[in-house]
Backbone as CSV, one residue per row, in Angstrom:
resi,resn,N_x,N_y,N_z,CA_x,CA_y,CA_z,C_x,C_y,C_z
1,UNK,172.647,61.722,154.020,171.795,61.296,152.953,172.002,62.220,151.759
2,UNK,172.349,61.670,150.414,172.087,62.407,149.302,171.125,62.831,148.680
3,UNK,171.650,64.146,148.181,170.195,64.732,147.619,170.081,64.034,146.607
4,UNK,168.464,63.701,146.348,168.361,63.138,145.248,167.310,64.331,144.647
5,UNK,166.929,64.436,142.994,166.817,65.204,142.434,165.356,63.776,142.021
6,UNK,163.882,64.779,142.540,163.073,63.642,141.456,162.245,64.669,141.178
7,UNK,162.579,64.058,139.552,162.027,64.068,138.517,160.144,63.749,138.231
8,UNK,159.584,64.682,137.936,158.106,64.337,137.666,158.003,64.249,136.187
9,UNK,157.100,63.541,135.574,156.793,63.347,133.879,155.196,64.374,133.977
10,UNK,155.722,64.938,133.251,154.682,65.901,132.991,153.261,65.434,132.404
11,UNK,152.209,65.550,132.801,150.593,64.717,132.686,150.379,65.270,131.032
12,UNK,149.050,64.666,130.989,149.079,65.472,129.339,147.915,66.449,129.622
13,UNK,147.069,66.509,131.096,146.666,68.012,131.052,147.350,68.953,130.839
14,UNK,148.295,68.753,132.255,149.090,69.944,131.793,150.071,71.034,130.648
15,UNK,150.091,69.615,129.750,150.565,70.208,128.522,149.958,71.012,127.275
16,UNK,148.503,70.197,127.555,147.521,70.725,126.981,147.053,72.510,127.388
17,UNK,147.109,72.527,128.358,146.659,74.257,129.102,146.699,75.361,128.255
18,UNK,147.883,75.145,127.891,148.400,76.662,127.086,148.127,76.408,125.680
19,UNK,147.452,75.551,124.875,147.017,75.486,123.756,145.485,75.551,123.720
20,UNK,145.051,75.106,124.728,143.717,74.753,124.686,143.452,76.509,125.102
21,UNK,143.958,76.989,125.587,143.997,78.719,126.689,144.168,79.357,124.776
22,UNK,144.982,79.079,124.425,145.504,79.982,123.335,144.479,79.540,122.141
23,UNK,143.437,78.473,121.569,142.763,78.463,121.225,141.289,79.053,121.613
24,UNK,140.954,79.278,122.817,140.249,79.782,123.518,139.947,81.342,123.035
25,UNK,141.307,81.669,123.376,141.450,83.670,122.795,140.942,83.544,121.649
26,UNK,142.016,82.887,120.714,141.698,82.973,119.006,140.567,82.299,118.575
27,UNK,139.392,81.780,119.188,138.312,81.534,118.781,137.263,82.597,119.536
28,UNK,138.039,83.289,120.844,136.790,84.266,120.985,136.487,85.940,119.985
29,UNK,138.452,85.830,119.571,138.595,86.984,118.711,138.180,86.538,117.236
30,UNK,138.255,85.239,117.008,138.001,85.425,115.643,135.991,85.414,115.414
31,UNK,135.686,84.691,116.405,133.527,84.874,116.544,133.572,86.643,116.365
32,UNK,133.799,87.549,117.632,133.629,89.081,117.373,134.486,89.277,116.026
33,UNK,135.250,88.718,115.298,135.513,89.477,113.954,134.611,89.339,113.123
34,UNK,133.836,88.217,113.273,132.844,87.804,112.255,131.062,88.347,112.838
35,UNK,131.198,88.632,113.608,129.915,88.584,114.327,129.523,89.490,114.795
36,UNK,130.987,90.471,115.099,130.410,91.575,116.421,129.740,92.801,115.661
37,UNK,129.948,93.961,116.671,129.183,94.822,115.978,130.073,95.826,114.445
38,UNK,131.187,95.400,115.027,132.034,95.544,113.704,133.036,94.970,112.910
39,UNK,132.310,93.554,112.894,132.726,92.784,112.404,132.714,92.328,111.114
40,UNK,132.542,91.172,110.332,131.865,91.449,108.921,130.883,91.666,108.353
41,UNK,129.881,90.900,109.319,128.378,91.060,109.426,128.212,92.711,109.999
42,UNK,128.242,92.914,111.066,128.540,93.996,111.310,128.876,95.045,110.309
43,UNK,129.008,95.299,109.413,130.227,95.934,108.235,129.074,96.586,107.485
44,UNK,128.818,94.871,107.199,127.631,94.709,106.183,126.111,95.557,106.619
45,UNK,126.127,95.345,107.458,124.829,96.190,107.651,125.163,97.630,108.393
46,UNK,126.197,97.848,108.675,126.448,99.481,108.478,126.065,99.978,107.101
47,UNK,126.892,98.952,106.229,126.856,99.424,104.636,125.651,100.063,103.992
48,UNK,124.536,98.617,104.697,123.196,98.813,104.092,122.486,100.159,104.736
49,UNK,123.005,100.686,106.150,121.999,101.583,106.840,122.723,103.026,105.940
50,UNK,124.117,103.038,105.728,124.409,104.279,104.591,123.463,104.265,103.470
51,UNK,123.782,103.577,103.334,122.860,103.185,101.514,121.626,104.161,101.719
52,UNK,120.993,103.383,102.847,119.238,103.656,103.027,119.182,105.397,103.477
53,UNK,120.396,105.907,104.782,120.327,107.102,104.836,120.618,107.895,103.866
54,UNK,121.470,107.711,102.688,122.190,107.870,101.616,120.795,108.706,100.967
55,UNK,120.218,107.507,100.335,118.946,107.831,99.604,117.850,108.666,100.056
56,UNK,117.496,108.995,101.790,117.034,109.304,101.928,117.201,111.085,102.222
57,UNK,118.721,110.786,102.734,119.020,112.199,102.373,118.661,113.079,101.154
58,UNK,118.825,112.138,99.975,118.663,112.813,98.608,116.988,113.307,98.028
59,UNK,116.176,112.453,98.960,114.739,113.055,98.774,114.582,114.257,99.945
60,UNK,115.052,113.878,101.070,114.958,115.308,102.204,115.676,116.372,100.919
61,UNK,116.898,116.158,100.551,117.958,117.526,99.593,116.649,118.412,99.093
62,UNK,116.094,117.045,97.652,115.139,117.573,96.868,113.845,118.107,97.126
63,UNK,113.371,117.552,98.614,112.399,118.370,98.977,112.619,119.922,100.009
64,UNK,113.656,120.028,100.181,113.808,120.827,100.546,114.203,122.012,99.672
65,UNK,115.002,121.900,98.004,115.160,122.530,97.350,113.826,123.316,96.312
66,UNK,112.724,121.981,96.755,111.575,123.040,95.846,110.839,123.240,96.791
67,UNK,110.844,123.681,98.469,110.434,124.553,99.257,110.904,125.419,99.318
68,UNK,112.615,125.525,98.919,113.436,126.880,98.973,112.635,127.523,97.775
69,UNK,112.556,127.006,96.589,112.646,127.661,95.591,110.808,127.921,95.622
70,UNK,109.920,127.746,96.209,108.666,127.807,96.073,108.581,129.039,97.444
71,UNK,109.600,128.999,98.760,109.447,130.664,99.633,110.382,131.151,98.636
72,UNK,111.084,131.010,97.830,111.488,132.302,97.139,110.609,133.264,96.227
73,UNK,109.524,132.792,95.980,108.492,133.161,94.757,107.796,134.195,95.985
74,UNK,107.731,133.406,97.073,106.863,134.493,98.103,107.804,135.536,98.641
75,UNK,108.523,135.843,98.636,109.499,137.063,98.696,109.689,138.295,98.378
76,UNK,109.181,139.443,99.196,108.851,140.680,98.984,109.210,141.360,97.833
77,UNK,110.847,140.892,97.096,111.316,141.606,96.326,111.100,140.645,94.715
78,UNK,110.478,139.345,95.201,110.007,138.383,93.640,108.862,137.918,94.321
79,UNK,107.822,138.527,94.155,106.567,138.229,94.423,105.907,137.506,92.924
80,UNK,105.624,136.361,93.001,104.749,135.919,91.519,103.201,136.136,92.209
81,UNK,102.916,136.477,90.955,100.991,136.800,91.028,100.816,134.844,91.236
82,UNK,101.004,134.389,90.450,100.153,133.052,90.376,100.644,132.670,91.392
83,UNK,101.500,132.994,92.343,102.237,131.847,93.599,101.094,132.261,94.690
84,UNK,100.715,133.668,94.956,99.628,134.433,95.336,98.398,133.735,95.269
85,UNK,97.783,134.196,94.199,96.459,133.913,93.484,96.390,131.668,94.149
86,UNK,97.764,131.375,94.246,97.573,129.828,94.543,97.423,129.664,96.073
87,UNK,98.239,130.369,96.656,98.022,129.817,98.166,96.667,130.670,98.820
88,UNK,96.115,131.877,97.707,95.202,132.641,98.405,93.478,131.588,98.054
89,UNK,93.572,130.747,97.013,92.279,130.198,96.792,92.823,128.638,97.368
90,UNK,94.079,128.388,98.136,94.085,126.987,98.463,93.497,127.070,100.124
91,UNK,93.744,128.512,100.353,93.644,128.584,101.998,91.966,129.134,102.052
92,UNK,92.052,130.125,101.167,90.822,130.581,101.410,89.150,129.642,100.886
93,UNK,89.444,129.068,99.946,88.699,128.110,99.147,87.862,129.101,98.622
94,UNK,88.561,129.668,97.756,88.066,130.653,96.889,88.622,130.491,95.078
95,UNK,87.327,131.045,94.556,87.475,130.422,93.249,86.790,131.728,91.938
96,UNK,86.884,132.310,91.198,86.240,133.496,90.205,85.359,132.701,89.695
97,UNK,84.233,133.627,89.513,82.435,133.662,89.011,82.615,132.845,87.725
98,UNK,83.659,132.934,87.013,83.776,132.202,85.697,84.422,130.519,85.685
99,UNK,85.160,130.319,86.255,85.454,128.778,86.398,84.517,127.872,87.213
100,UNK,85.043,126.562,87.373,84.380,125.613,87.511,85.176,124.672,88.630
101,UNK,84.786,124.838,89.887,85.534,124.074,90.697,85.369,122.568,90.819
102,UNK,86.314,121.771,90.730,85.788,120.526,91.038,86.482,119.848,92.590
103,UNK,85.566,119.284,93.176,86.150,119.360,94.554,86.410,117.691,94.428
104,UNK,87.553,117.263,95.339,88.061,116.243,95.480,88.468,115.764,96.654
105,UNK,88.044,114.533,97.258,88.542,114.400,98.784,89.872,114.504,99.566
106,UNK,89.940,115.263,100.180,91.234,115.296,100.917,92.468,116.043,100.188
107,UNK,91.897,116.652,99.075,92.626,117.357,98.306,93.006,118.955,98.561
108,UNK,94.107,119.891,99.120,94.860,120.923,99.101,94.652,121.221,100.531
109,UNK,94.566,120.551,101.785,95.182,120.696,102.636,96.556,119.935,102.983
110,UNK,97.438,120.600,104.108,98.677,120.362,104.232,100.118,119.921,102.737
111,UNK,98.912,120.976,101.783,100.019,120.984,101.001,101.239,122.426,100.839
């Protein structure tokens, strides 16, 4: 008996596989480009959380530069009288026989 050689016609699942597979990838990579956590969206709101730390750094800078510069006044070797005379009547609630205190709520603690 001769060999015979048979031939199958290829289905159209099967042809389909490797496109439908290869669309599969490139639609799961292109959603995380757009979506993920560093994606464009993603990007975008990194951007915005710099921004916000950005700014906030710059009020921590400035408040921290006129606390430097307000313990420098208290400093053994630049002592100011009025820096004195201020934290001694804010703590003590003390005031001279000649002025006129006016008291206000919630006013010169935790400052």
């Amino acid at each position: 008996m001769p060999a015979t050689t048979r031939q199958r016609k290829k289905s159209v699942l099967r042809r389909l596989v490797i496109p439908f597979a290869a669309l599969a990838v490139l639609g799961y990579f292109g959603f995380h480009a757009l979506n993920g956590e560093f994606g464009l969206v993603g990007r975008a709101r990194i951007e915005h959380q710099v921004r916000d730390l950005e700014a906030e750094l710059a009020v921590v800078v400035t408040e921290r530069e006129e606390l430097f510069a307000r313990v420098s006044l208290l400093r053994p070797e630049s002592l100011d009288p009025d820096m004195i005379d201020e934290r001694a009547r804010l703590n003590l609630n003390l005031v001279h026989a000649d002025e006129v205190a006016i008291l206000r709520p919630g006013y010169g603690h935790g400052r």
